[in-house]
N, C-alpha and C positions, 0 to 999 in steps of 0.2 A: 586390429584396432588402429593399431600406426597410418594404413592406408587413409581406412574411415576419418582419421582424424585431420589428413592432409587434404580431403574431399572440399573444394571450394563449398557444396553444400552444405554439409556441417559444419563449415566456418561461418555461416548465415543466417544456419540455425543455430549456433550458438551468440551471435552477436544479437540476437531476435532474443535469446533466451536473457541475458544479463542484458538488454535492454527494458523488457518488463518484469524482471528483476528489480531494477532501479527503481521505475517508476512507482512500481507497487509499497517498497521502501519511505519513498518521499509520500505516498500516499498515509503509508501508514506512521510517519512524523508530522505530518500536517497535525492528522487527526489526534495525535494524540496532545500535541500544544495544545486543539482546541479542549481538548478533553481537559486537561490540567486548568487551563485560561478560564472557562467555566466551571472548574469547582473552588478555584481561589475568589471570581468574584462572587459567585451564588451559593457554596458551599453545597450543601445537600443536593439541594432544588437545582445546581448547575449539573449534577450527577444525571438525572433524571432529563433535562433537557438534552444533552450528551446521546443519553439513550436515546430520546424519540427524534433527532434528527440523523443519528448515526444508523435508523436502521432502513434497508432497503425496500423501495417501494416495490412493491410486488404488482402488477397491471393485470 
């Protein structure tokens, strides 16, 4: 495992891995200020808009 770990490749893929990592993190604090931001100003009905823009478009 020592080796494997010294491999310039798996240092690439690990730099790839805790780089969307992050991104997926800040994705998922975005979304949730919006989520919170939408239910302090619409209460309920901002829950429900939450829902129908958070979910993925499927094509």
């Amino acid at each position: 495992m020592a080796v494997l770990q010294q491999s310039p490749w798996y240092q690439q893929i690990l730099e790839e891995g805790v780089k969307i990592g992050q991104q997926q993190g800040e994705k998922r604090g975005i979304l949730s200020g919006i989520e919170i931001a939408l239910e302090l100003k619409f209460g309920e009905s901002g829950k429900d808009v939450f829902s129908e823009i958070n979910t993925p478009i499927n094509s």
